[in-house]
C-alpha positions as CSV (number, residue, x, y, z in Angstrom):
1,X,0.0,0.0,0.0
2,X,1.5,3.2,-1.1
3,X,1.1,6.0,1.6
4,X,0.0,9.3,0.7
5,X,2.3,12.0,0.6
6,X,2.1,14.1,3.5
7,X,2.3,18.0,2.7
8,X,4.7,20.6,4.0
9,X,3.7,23.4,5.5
10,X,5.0,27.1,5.4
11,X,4.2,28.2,8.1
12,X,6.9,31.0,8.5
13,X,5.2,32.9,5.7
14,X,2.7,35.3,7.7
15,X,6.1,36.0,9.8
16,X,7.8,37.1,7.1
17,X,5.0,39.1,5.5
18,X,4.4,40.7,9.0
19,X,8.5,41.6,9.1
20,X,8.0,43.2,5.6
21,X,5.1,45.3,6.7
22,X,7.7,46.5,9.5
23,X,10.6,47.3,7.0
24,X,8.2,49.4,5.0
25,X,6.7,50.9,7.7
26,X,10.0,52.0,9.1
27,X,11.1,52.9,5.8
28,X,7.9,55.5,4.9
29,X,8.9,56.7,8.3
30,X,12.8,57.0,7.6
31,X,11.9,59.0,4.4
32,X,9.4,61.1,6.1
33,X,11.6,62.6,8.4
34,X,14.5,62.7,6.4
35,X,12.4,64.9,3.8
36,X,11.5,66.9,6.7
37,X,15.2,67.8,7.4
38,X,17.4,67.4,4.3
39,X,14.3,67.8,1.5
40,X,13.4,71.2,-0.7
41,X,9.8,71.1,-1.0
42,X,8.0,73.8,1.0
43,X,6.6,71.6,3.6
44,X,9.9,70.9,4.6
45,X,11.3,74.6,4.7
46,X,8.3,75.2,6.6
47,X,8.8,72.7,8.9
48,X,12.8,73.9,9.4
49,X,11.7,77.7,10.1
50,X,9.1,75.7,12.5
51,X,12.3,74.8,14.5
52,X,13.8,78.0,14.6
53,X,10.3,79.9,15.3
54,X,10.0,77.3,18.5
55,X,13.5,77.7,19.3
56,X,12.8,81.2,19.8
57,X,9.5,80.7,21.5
58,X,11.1,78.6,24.0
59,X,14.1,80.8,24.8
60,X,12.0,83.8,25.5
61,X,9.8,81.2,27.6
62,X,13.3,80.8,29.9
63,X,13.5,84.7,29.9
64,X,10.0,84.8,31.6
65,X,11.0,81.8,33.8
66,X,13.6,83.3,35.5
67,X,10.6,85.5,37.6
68,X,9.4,82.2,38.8
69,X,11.4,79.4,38.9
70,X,10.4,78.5,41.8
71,X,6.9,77.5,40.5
72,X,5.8,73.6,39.9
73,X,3.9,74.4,36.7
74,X,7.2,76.2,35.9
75,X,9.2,73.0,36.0
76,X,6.2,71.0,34.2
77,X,6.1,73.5,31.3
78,X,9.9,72.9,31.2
79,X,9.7,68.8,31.3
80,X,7.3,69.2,28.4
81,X,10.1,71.2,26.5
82,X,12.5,68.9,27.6
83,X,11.1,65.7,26.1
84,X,10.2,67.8,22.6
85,X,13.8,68.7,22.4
86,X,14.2,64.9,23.0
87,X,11.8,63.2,20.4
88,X,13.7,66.2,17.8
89,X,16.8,64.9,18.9
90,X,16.2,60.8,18.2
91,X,14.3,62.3,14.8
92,X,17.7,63.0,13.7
93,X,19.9,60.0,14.9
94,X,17.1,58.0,13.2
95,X,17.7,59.4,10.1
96,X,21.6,59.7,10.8
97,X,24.1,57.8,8.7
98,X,27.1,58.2,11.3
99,X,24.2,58.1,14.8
100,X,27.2,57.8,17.3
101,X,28.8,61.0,15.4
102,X,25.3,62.6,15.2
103,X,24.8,62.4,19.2
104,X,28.1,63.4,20.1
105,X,29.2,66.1,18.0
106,X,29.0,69.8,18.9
107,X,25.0,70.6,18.6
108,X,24.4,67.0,19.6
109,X,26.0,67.2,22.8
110,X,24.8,70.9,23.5
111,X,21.2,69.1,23.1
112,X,22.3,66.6,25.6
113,X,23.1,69.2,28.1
114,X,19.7,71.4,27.6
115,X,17.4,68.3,27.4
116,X,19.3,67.2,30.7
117,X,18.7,70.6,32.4
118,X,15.1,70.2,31.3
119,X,14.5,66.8,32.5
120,X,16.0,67.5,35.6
121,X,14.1,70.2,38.0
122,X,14.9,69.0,41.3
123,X,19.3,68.9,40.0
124,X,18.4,72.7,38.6
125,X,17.3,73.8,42.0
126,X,20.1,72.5,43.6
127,X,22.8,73.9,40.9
128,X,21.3,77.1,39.2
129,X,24.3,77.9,37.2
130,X,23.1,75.2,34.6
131,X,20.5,77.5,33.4
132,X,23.4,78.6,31.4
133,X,22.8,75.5,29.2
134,X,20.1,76.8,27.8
135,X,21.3,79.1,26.2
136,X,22.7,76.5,23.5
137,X,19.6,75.7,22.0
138,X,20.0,78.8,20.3
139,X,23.5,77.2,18.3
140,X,21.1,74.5,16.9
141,X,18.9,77.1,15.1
142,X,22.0,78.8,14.1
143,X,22.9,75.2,12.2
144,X,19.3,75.3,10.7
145,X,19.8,78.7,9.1
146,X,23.0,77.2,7.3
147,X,20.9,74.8,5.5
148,X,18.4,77.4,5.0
149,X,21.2,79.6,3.4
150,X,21.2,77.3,-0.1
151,X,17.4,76.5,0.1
152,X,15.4,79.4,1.0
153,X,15.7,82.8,-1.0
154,X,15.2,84.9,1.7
155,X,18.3,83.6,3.5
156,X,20.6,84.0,0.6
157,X,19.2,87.2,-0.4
158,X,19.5,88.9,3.7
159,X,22.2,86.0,4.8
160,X,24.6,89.2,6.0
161,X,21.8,90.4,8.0
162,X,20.3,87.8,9.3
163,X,23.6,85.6,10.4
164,X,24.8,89.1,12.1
165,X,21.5,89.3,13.9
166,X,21.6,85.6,15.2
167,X,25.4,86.2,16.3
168,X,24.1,89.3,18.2
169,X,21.3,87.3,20.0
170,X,23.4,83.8,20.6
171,X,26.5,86.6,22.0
172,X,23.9,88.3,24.5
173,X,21.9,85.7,25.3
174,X,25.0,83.3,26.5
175,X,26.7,86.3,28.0
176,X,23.5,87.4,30.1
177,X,22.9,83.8,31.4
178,X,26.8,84.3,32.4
179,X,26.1,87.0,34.8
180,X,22.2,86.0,35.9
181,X,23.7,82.5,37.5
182,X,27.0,83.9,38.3
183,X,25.1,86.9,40.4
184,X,21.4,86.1,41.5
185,X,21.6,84.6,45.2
186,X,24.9,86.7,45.9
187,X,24.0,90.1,44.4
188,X,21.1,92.2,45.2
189,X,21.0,93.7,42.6
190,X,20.4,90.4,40.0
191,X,17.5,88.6,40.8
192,X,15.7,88.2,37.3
193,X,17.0,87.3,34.3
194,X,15.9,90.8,32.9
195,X,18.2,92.6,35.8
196,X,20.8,90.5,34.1
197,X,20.1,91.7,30.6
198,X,19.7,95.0,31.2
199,X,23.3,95.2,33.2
200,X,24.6,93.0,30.3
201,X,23.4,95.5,27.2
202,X,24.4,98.7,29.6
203,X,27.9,97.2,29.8
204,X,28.3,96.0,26.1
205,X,26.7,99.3,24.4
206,X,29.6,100.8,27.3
207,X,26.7,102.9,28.3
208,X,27.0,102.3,32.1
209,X,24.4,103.4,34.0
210,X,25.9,102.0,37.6
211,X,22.6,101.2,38.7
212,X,23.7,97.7,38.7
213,X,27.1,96.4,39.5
214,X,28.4,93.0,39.4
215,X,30.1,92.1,42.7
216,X,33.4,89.8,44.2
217,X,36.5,89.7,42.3
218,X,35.2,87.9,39.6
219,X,32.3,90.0,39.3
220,X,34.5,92.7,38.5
221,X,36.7,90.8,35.9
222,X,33.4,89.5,33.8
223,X,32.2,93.2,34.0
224,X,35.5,94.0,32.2
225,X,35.8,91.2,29.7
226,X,32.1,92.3,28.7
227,X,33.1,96.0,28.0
228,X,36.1,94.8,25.9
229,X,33.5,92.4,23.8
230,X,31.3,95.4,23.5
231,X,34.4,97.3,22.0
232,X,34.9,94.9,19.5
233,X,32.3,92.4,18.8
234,X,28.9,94.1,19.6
235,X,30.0,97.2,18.0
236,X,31.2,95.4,14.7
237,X,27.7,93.3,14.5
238,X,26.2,96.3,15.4
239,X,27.4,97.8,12.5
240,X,26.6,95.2,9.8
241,X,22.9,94.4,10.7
242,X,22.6,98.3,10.1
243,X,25.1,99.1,6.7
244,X,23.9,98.6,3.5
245,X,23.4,95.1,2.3
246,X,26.2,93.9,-0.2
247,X,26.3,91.5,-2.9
248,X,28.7,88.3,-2.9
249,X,30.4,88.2,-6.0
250,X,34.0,87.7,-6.5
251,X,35.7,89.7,-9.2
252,X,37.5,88.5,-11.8
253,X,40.5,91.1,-12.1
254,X,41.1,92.0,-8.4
255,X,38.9,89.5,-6.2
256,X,36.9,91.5,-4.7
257,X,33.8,89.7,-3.1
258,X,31.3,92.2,-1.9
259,X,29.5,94.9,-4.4
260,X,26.4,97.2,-4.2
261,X,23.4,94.8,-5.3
262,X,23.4,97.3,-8.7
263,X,27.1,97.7,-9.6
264,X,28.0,97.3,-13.0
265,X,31.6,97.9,-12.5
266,X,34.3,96.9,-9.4
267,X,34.7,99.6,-7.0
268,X,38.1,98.5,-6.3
269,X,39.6,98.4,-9.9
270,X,36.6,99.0,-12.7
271,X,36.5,95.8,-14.0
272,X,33.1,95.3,-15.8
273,X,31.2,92.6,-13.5
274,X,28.1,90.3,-14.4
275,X,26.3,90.1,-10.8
276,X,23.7,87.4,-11.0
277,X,20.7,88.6,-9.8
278,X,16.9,86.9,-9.4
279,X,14.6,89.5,-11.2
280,X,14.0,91.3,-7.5
């Protein structure tokens, strides 16, 4: 008697279909994000100057803060921050080629140490100087502008302007949260974070209304190293947010690189020049 042939099963198939649903599930979501970040259509410009505008929303948010950080719904406002600078952070390791490199370069690791002071109330109450970490979130929108510069028109066409203002803001900002945790608790005269700004723009602009005075040794020495910046840096930034915008275009003859948006000819040596320009 011949016995009939008994059938193999596959049973491994509806594994292996539900694993493929996974790998394209992960990969809509790879390309999603990564067109979010690296792509050119509008939604994703859009969603890049969404950064910066919360960016900016956020660090004014600290500003106000400083009146009451000794609030609960302070610190639970600041945990909700917190974890949407996280989730932006893991958006871009997941889309990362090099993740280790993404994580710890210099705007990873600057995340790292705002999401931390986020995250972490009751260590912020008990060392108030890392409020100053905060004040790096502001070099991560500084990064998004730089892709912005070859993607958005705007940014090429004002990329003096606007890369002078940021500077400005980024110099102030960090230098204020200097003095504010350096001074509140041991000066009288710093107990906001405004009290800290306005001492910090009266000593930069060397205006000096001696109204507020930063005290101890070091006090004194940050006061001075913030006049010297104001010399120099502040004064020069200043200075190109207000000029005249120029043109970059190198010269052919002489090299020069900047030129009146209308020139027709090099300042520098006459040399008949062919400025590109965009019909504005």
């Amino acid at each position: 008697m011949s016995t009939p042939a008994t059938k193999k099963t596959r049973a491994p198939k509806k594994e292996d279909n539900s694993n493929s649903t996974r790998e394209n599930r992960r990969g809509k979501l790879y390309s999603y994000i990564n067109g979010l970040y690296n792509g050119r259509s509008k939604q994703s410009i859009n969603f890049r100057w969404g950064l910066i505008a919360f960016d900016v929303v956020t660090i004014l948010y600290f500003v106000v803060a400083s009146f009451f950080h000794h609030s609960h719904d302070i610190h639970s406002i600041e945990i909700v921050i917190g974890i949407i600078y996280l989730l932006e952070l893991l958006a871009r390791v997941h889309i990362s080629k090099d993740r280790f490199r993404e994580v710890f370069n210099f705007y990873g690791i600057s995340d790292l140490l705002v999401i931390a002071s986020l995250l972490a109330p009751a260590l912020m109450e008990n060392f108030i100087e890392l409020r100053i970490l905060r004040a790096l979130r502001l070099l991560r929108s500084y990064h998004v502008l730089k892709q912005l510069r070859g993607q958005s028109r705007f940014v090429r066409a004002h990329e003096d302007i606007i890369f002078s203002i940021i500077n400005l803001l980024v110099f102030i900002f960090i230098v204020t949260a200097v003095v504010f945790v350096t001074q509140v608790g041991v000066n009288p005269s710093v107990v906001t974070y405004v009290d800290a700004l306005y001492f910090t723009v009266a000593a930069l602009t060397t205006t000096g209304f001696g109204d507020i005075t930063l005290v101890g040794t070091g006090g004194r020495v940050l006061a001075v190293l913030i006049m010297i910046f104001g010399i120099s840096l502040f004064l020069r930034l200043i200075q190109t947010i207000f000029r005249p915008e120029k043109v970059r275009y190198e010269c052919p003859a002489c090299g020069l690189k900047r030129h009146d948006s209308d020139a027709v000819h090099c300042k520098h040596c006459g040399t008949l020049i062919h400025i590109p320009t965009e019909g504005d």
